[in-house]
N, C-alpha and C positions, 0 to 999 in steps of 0.2 A: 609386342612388348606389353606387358600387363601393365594398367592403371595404375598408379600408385597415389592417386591424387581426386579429390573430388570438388565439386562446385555447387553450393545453392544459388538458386538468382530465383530473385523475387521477380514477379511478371509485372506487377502497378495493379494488377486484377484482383476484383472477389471472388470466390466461389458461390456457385449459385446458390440461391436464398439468405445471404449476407447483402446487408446493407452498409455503402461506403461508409456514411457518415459516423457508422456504430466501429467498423471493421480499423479503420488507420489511426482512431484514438488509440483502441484497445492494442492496436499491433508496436504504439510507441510505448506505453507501459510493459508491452512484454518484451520490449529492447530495452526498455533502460532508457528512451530518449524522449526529449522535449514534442511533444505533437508539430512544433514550427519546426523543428529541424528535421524529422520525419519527412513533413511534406517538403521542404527546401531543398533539401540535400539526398535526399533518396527515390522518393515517388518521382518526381520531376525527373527525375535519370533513369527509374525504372522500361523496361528489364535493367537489371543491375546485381549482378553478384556481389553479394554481401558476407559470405563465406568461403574459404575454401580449406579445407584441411584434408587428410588419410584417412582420418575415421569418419567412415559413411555412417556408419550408430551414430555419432553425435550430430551429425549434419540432419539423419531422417529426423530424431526428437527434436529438431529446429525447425522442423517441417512441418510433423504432425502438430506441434504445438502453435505456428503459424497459421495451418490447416482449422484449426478446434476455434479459431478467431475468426475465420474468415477470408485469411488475404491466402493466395495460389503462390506455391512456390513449387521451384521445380531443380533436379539435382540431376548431374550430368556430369560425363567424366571428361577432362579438359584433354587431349591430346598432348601437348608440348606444345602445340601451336598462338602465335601470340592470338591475345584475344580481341573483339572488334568491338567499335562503337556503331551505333546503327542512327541514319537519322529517320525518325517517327514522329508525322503532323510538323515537321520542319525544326523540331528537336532532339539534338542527341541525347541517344541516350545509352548506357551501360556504363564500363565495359561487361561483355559477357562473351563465356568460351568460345573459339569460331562454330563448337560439334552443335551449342544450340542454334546458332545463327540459321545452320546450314539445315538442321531438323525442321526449323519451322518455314524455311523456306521451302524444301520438300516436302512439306504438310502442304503448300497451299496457303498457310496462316499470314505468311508475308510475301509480299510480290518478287522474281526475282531481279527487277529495277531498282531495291532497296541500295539507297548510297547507304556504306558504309567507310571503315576506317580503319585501319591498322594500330591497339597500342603504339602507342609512341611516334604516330606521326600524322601528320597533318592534312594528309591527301583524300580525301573523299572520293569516292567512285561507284560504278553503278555494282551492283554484287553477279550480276551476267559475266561480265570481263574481268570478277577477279579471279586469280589463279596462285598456284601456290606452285614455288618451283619443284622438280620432281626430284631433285638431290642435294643438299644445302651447297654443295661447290656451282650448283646451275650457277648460270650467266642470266637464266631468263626473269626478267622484271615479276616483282611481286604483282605489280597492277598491270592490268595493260586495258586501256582505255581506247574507245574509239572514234573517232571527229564527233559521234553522234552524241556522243556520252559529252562530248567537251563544254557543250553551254552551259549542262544540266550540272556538269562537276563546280564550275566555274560560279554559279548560282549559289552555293551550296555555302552557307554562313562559314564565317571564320572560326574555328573552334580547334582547339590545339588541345586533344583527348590527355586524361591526368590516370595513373594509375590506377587499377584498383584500388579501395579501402574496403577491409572488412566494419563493417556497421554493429560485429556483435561482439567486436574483442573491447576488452575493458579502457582502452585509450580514445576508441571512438565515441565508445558510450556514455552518455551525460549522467555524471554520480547526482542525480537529483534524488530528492525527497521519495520512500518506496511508496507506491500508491494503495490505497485500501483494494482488500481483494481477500476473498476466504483462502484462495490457496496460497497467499503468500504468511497474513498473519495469523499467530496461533489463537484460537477461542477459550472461551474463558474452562468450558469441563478439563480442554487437555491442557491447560495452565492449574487449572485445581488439583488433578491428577497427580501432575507434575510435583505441586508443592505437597501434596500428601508423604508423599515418599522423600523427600527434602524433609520435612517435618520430623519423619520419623527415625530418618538418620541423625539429624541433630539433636533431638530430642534424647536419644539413647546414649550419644557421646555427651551430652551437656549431663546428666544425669549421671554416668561414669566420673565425668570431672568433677562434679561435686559431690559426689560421696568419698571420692578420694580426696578431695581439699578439706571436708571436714574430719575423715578417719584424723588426718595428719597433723589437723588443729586439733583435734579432741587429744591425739596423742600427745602435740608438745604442747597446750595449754591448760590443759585439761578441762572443766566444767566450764570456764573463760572464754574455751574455743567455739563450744559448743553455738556459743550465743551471735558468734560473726560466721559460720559455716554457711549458713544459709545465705548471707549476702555476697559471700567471696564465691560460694557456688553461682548463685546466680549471676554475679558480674562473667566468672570464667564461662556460662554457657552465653552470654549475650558477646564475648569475643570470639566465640568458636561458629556459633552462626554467623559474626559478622566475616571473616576468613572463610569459611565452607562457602558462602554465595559470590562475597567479590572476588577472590584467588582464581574459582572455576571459571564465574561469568567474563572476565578479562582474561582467560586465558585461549591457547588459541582455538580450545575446544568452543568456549563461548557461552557452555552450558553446566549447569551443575550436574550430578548423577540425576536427580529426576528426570529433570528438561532431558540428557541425554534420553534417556528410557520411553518419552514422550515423541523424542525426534523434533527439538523444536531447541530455540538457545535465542541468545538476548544480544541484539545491533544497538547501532546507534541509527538513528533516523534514514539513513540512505544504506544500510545493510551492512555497516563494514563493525570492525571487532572494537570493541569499547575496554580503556583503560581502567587500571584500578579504582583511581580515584571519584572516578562516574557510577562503577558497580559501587562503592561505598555511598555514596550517593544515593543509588537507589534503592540497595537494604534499610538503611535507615529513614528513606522515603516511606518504606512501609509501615514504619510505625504512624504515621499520621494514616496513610492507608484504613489501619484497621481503630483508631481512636475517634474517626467519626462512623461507628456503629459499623464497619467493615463495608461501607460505601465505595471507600476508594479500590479495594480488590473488585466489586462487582461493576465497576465504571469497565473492564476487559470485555463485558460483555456486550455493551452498550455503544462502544465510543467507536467510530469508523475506522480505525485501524488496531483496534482491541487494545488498546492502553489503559492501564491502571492509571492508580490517582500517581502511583512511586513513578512509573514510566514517565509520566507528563515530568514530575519534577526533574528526572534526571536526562530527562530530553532521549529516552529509549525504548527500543521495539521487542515483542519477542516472535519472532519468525520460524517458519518451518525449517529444517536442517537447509534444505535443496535453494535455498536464498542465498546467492553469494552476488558481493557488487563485480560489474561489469557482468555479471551473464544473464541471458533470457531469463525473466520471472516465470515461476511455475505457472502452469492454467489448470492444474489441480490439485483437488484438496486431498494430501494422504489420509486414508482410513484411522480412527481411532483403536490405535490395539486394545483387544479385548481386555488387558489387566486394566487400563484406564480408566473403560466403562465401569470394571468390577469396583475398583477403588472412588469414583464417586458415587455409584450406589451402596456403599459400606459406609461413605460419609454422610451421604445425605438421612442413610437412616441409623445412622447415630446420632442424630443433630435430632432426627424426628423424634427418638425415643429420650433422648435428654430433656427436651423442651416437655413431655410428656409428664416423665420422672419429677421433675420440677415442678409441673400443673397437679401433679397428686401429692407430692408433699405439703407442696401450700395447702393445698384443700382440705389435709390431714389435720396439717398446725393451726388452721381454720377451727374445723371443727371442734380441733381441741379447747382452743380458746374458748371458744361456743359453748362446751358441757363446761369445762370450768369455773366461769362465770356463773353461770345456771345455779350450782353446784352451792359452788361459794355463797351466791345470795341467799 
């Protein structure tokens, strides 16, 4: 009968040239979990399956990305058979499927005197005398134990084995604070990028809506209208910005059209989707943002989880798309698409050639001053 089922089980091990003390911080931020309850609840049990689902794709990317850390894990396909706890240095530990049990016992890796234990029950015994019956109607005993095994079974701590838990479904995992990391939050070029084309969409409908509020004023007030167009334009573009950023950003996409286009969108501190009235919050954050000299936009590039000065006040993040709370943090950084790069190389030297434009007209109106005076005297 074909597999339909798979298993990761973490080993308690590193892979060579990983060092622990670097390998089980990092492997509790890419769970989602408290480094104390890492080591508590999981190492301490290690080997220990911590997954099991149908889809082997999802299970290897839990793997490789465990792998890219340091810690060994290993997938393996369960049979139907219940799964065992194994005692190792005089602790239980797992549970994990009996195929791996029985693999590293056949390696050599474990002795075949290993007690272990049956899911769901209590009996410890040596793993030489356990046996599995050969038709589930058998009569014949799951264990069968022999006087010589009996001191060693009878030695054996009292521990009444508890089901598996998966350690990476969202009910295990601790919704804590997301940790700094390049591959989890977005940098400040692909948040630039991002607002460039945000910019430019708004800009073009704010500039539609106010040529249409003043056509409309010029036509029912006539020369009278003219005089409030400009401000009734401008209030209607400062509501249409404020609606394009929070509508999107609390929506369940999370992201406005740029940030989509960038592959990035805007959490609340622990990665989950932020309400309207927090995106209003943080649009309007930006105007302090850019009112001390646009410090607070460049604080994204600076600050250990790339927050602007807006994020700090509205207590928000902007994260890679592939961040979602309860699942493994990414361990890399996606690539900047090419238009990205192109759009702030188009900004940066627009910005260069404005600052430019500006140093040569002053120097003009300079000069001019200069022969005028002259001139005049």
């Amino acid at each position: 009968m074909e597999t339909s089922k798979y298993a990761l089980v973490l080993t308690g091990s590193t892979l060579p040239g990983f060092a622990a003390e670097s390998v089980w911080p990092a492997l509790a931020g890419y769970f989602r979990m408290e480094p104390a309850k890492l080591s508590e609840q999981v190492l301490v049990r290690a080997p220990l399956t911590i997954k099991e689902s149908e889809d082997l794709g999802k299970l290897q990317t839990l793997q490789a990305g465990a792998a890219s850390i340091g810690a060994e894990a290993e997938i393996c396909a369960p049979d139907g058979r219940p799964g065992l706890f194994v005692l190792l240095d005089g602790t239980p530990r797992g549970p994990v499927p009996r195929v791996f049990v029985e693999e590293r016992v056949g390696h050599g890796l474990w002795p075949d005197n290993l007690m272990i234990a049956e899911v769901g029950s209590g009996a410890w015994i040596s793993y030489r005398h356990f046996t599995t019956p050969a038709t589930p109607d058998s009569v014949a005993p799951a264990f069968e134990a022999s006087s010589a095994d009996a001191d060693a079974t009878a030695a054996q701590p009292s521990y009444r084995p508890e089901p598996a838990q998966e350690y990476t479904d969202q009910g295990e995992v601790a919704a804590g604070e997301l940790p700094p990391g390049l591959a989890i939050h977005a940098g400040f070029w692909r948040r630039t990028a991002a607002y460039v084309i945000d910019y430019f969409i708004t800009f073009i409908a704010s500039w539609v809506l106010g040529f249409v509020a003043g056509f409309l004023l010029v036509a029912t007030q006539g020369a009278g209208g003219a005089s409030s167009a400009t401000l009734v334009g401008g209030l209607l573009g400062l509501i249409f910005g404020w609606l394009y950023f929070a509508l999107q950003e609390s929506s369940a996409q999370q992201a406005t059209l740029g940030k989509r286009a960038m592959g990035i969108k805007v959490t609340d501190g622990t990665g989950r989707r932020i309400g309207f009235g927090r995106a209003t919050g943080r649009f309007f954050g930006k105007i302090l943002s850019g009112l001390i000299l646009s410090i607070g936009f460049l604080l994204a590039g600076w600050t250990a989880r790339k927050q602007a000065l807006h994020d700090m006040i509205a207590s928000t993040l902007v994260v890679f798309r592939d961040v979602e709370p309860g699942a493994p943090l990414p361990t890399v950084r996606p690539p900047m698409p090419w238009y990205g790069w192109l759009l702030n190389i188009l900004l940066v030297g627009g910005i260069v050639l404005s600052v430019f434009a500006m140093f040569m007209f002053i120097q003009r109106m300079m000069s001019g001053l200069g022969t005028s005076g002259a001139t005049g005297f």
